[in-house]
DRENLUMSE-209115 format. One record per residue (C-alpha): residue in three letters; x, y, z. Coordinates in Angstrom, 2 decimals, decimal comma. Layout:
BEGIN
R   residuo        c1        c2        c3
R       ala         X         Y         Z
...
end
This chain:
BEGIN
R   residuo        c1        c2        c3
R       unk     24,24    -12,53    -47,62
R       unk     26,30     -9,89    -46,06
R       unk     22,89     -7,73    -43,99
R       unk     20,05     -9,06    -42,66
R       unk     17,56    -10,18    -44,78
R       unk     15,87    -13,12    -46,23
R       unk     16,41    -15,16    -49,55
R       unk     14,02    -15,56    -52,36
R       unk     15,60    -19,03    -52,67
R       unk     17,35    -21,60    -50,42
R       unk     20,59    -24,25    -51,74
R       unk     19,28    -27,73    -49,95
R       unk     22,23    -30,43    -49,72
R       unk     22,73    -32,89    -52,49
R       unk     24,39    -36,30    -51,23
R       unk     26,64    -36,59    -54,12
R       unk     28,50    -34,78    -56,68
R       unk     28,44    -37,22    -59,44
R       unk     26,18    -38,34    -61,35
R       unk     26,16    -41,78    -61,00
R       unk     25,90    -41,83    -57,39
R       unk     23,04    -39,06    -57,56
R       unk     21,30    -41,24    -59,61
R       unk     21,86    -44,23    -57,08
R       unk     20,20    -41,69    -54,20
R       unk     16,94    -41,11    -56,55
R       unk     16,71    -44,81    -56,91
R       unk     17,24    -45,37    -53,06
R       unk     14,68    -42,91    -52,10
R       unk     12,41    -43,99    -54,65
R       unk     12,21    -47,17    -53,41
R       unk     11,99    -45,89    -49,65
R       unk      8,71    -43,54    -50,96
R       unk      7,11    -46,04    -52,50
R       unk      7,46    -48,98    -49,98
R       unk      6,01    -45,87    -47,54
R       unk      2,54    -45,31    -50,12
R       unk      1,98    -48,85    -50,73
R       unk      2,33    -49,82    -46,92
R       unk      0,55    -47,28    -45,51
R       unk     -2,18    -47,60    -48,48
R       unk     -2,79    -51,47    -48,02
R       unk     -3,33    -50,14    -44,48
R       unk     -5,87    -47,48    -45,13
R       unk     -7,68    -49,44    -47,46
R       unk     -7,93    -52,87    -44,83
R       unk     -9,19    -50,81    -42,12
R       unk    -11,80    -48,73    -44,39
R       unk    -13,22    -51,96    -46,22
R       unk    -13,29    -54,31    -43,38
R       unk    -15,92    -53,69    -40,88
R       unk    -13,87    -55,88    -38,37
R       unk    -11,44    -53,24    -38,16
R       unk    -13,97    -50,50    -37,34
R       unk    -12,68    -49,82    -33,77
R       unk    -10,96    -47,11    -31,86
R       unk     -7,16    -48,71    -32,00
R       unk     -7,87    -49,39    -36,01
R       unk     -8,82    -45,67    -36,42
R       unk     -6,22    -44,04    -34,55
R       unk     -3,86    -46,41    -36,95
R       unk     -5,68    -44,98    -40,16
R       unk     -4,88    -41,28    -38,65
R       unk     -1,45    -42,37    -38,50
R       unk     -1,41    -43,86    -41,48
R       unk     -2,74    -40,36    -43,43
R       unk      0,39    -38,42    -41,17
R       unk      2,83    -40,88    -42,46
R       unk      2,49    -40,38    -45,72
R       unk      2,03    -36,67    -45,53
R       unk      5,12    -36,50    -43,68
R       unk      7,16    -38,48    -46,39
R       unk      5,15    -36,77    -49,25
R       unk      6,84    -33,59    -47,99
R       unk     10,59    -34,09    -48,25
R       unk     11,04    -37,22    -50,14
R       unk      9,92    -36,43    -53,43
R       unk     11,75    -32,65    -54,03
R       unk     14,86    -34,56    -52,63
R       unk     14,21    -37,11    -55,77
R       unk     13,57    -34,44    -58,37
R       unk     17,16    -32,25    -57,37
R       unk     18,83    -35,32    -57,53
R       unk     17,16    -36,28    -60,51
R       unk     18,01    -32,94    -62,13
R       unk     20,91    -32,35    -60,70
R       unk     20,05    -29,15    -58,78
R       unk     19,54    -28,21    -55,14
R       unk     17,84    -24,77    -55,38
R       unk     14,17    -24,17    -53,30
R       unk     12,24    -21,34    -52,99
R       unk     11,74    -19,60    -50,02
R       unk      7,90    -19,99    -50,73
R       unk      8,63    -24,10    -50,94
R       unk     10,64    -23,99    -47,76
R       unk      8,21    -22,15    -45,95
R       unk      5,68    -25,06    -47,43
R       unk      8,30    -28,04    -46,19
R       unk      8,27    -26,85    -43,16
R       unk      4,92    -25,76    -41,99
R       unk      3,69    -29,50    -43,52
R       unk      6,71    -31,48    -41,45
R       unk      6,23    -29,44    -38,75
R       unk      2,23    -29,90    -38,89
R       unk      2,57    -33,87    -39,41
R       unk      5,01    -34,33    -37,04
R       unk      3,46    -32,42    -34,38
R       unk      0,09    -34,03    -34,98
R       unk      1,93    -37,85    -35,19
R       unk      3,29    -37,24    -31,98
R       unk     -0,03    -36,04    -30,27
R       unk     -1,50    -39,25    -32,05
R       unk      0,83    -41,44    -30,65
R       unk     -0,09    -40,11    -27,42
R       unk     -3,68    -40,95    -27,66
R       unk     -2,86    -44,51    -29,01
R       unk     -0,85    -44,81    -25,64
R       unk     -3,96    -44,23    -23,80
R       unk     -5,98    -46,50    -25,68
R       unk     -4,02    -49,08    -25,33
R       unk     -4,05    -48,26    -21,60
R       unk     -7,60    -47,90    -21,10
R       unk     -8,25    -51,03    -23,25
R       unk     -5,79    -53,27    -21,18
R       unk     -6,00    -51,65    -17,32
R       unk     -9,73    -50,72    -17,48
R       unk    -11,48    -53,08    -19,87
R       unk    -14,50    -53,13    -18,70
R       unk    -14,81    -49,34    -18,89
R       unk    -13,34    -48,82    -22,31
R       unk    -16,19    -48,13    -24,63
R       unk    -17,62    -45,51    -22,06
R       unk    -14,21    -43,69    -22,80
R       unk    -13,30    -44,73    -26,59
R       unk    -17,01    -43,95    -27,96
R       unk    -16,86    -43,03    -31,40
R       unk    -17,72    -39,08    -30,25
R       unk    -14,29    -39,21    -28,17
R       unk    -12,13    -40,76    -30,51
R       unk    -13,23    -38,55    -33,34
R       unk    -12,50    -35,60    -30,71
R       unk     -8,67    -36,99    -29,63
R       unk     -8,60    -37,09    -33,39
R       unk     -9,16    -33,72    -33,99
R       unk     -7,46    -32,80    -31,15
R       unk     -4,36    -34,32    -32,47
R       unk     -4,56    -32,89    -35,84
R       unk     -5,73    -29,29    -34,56
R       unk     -2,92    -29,54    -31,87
R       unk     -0,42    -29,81    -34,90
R       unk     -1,86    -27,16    -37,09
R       unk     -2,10    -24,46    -34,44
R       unk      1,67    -25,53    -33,68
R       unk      3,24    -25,06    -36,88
R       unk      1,50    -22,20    -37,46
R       unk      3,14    -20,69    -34,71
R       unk      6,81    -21,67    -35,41
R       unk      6,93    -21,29    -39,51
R       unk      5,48    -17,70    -39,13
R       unk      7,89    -17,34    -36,35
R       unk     10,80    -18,56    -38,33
R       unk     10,54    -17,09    -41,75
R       unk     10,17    -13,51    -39,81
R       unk     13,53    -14,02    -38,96
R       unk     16,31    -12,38    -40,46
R       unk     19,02    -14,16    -41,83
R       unk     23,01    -12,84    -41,77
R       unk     24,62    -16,14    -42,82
R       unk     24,27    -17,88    -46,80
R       unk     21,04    -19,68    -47,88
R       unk     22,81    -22,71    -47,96
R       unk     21,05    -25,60    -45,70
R       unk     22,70    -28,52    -44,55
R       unk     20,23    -30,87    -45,13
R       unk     17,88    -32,38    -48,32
R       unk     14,69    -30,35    -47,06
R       unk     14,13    -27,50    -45,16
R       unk     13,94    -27,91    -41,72
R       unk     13,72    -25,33    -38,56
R       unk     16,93    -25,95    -36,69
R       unk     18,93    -25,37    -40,35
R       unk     17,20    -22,28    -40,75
R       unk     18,18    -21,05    -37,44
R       unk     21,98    -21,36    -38,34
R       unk     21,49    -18,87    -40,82
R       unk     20,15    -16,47    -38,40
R       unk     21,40    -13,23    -37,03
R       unk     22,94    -14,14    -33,25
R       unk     20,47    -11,80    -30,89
R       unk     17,62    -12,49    -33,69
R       unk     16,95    -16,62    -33,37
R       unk     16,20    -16,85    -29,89
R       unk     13,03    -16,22    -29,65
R       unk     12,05    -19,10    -32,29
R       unk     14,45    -21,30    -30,17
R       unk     12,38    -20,75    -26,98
R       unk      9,09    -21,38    -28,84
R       unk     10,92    -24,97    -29,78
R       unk     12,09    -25,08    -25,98
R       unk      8,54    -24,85    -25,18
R       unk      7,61    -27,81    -27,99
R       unk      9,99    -29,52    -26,81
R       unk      8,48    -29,56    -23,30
R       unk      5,43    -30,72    -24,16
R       unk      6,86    -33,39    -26,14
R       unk      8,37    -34,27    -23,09
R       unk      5,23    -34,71    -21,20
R       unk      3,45    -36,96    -23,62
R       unk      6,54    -39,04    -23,78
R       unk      6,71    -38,89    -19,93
R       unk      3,07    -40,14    -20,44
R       unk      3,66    -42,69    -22,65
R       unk      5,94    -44,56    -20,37
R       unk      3,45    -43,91    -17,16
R       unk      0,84    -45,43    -19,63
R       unk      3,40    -48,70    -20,81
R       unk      4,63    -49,27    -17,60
R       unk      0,62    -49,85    -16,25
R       unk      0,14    -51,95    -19,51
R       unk      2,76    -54,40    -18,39
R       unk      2,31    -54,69    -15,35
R       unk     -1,34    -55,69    -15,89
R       unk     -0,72    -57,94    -18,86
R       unk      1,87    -59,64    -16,64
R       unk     -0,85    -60,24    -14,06
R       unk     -2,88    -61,91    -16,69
R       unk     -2,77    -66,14    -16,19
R       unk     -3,23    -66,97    -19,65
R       unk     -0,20    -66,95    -21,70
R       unk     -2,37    -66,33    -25,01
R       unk     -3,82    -63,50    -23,48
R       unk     -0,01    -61,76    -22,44
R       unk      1,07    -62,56    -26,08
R       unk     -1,96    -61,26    -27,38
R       unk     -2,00    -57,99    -25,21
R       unk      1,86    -57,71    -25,70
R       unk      1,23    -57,92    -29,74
R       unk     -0,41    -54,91    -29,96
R       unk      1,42    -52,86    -27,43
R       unk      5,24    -53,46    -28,24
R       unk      4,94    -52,35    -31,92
R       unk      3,28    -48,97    -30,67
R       unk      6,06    -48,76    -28,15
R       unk      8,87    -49,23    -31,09
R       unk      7,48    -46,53    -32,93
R       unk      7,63    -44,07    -29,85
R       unk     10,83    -44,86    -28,99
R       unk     12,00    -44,31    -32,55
R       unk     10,42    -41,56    -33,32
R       unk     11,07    -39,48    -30,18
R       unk     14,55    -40,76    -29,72
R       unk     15,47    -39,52    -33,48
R       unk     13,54    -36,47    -33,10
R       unk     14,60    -34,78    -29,96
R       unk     17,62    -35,52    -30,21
R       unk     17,39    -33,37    -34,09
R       unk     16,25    -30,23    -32,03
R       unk     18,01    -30,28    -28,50
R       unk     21,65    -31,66    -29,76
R       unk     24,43    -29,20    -29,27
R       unk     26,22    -27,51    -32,07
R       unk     29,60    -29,59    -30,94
R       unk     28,55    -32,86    -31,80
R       unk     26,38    -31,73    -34,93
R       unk     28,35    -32,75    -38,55
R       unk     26,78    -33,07    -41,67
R       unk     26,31    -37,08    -41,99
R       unk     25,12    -37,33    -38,32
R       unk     22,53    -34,61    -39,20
R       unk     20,96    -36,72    -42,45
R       unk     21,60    -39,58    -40,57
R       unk     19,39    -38,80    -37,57
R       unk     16,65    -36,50    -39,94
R       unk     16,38    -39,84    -42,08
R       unk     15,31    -42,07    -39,49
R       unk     12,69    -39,54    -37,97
R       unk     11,25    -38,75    -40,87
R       unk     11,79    -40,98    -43,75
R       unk     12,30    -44,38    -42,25
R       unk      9,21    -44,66    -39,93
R       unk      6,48    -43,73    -42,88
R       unk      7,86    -46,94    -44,57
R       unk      8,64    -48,99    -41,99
R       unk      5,53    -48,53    -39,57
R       unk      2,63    -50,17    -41,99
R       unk      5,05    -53,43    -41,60
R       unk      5,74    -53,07    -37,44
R       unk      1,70    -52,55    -37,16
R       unk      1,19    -55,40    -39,34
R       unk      4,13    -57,50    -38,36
R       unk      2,11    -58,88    -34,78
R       unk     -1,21    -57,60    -35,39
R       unk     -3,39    -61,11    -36,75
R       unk     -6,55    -59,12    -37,40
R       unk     -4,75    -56,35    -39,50
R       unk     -2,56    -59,40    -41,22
R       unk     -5,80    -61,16    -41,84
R       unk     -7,68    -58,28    -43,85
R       unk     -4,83    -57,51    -45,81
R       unk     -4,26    -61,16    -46,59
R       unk     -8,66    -60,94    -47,00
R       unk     -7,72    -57,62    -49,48
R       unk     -4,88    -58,52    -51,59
R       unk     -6,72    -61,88    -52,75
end
């Protein structure tokens, strides 16, 4: 593309040029997307059939659950069909699509994580207080807060970005379309603004996170205050595998939008977009589950 303008179509980035190996990625994947649906399914249907589980922590868990595989639904199975068919071409109607979803479910998983951080805290630090502030009106309104908090977000930045002209080649360095790729392609004194609206993101991301540790580092110090050993192991059970997936998932993420172009290649780029956004949907139904008896028990109660 040789003046500004924008592509009916984008080139996404196939992992290998033969066929054999392309074939071994659609297998690989595969197996990632459907570990991801039948984890986070089992998990969905334990909490909505068992009546135990009907409680704030469970239903923030089923939210995340829903974002999790809407997040994976979004890249993993067009990167499966161009290796399948041996193609890499995307509209610019399907980009726009991949990346107001991610963006969305991302945004909203983040702002969920948030509110699991403070339910955690308010269940551990202020028991005897917790149902005055995790009624079933004021989880259903973090909820929505979350998911509305994503929307409003991604509306923002996918208009923003596919207003932008582009002066580079529709070619993306990476298997589904994703913000900072775009802005390579775009004219030097045109991407800016989109890259302060991710500053800004970025910011607040900062803040929950900066929460998130205010909120763990209450949590232990109370649960290390508590004399029963049960109770720490118990209280640490639930806490630690929430903590794992925030440290994952902002770790991997962040460092996707702030790195600088000098240490950015190719491999490190999948590398890092594959473990924010493929390997958590699978792998978070099994860190939930992992130290959590009650959830272990219903799904033991479900798949007999």
């Amino acid at each position: 593309m040789s003046n500004s303008s924008f592509p009916t179509e984008f080139l996404l980035l196939l992992f290998a040029d033969t066929r054999e190996l392309q074939l071994l990625h659609f297998g690989f994947f595969l197996g990632i997307y459907l570990a991801a649906l039948l984890g986070n399914g089992l998990i969905l249907t334990a909490i909505a059939c068992d009546h135990r589980l009907h409680t704030p922590m469970y239903f923030f868990l089923l939210n995340l659950a829903l974002l999790d595989l809407g997040t994976i639904t979004t890249t993993v199975p067009k990167a499966m069909a161009n290796s399948l068919w041996d193609t890499k071409i995307i509209s610019s109607s399907g980009c726009a699509t991949q990346v107001f979803f991610l963006f969305f479910m991302l945004g909203a998983e983040y702002s969920l994580l948030t509110i699991m951080a403070y339910d955690r805290y308010i269940a551990i630090c202020k028991p005897l207080h917790y149902w005055t502030f995790m009624d079933s009106r004021a989880c259903a309104q973090m909820a929505a807060a979350a998911w509305g908090s994503g929307f409003l977000n991604t509306v923002l930045h996918t208009a923003n970005t596919f207003s932008l002209p582009l002066c580079q080649s529709n070619a993306l360095g990476q298997f589904f379309c994703e913000i900072p790729q775009i802005l390579r392609l775009s004219c030097s004194d045109a991407y800016l603004r989109e890259a302060g609206l991710l500053v800004v993101s970025v910011c607040l991301v900062l803040s929950c996170f900066v929460f998130i540790l205010f909120s763990y580092t209450q949590i232990i110090r109370a649960v290390l205050r508590i004399p029963s050993q049960q109770g720490r192991h118990k209280a640490f059970s639930t806490c630690l595998p929430h903590l794992a997936v925030v440290s994952i998932f902002s770790s991997t993420g962040m460092f996707t939008y702030l790195k600088p172009p000098s240490i950015s290649s190719p491999s490190l780029d999948v590398v890092v977009t594959v473990l924010y956004s493929v390997v958590p949907p699978a792998v978070n139904p099994l860190i939930y589950s992992m130290r959590n008896q009650d959830l272990k028990d219903a799904l033991k109660k479900l798949t007999q």
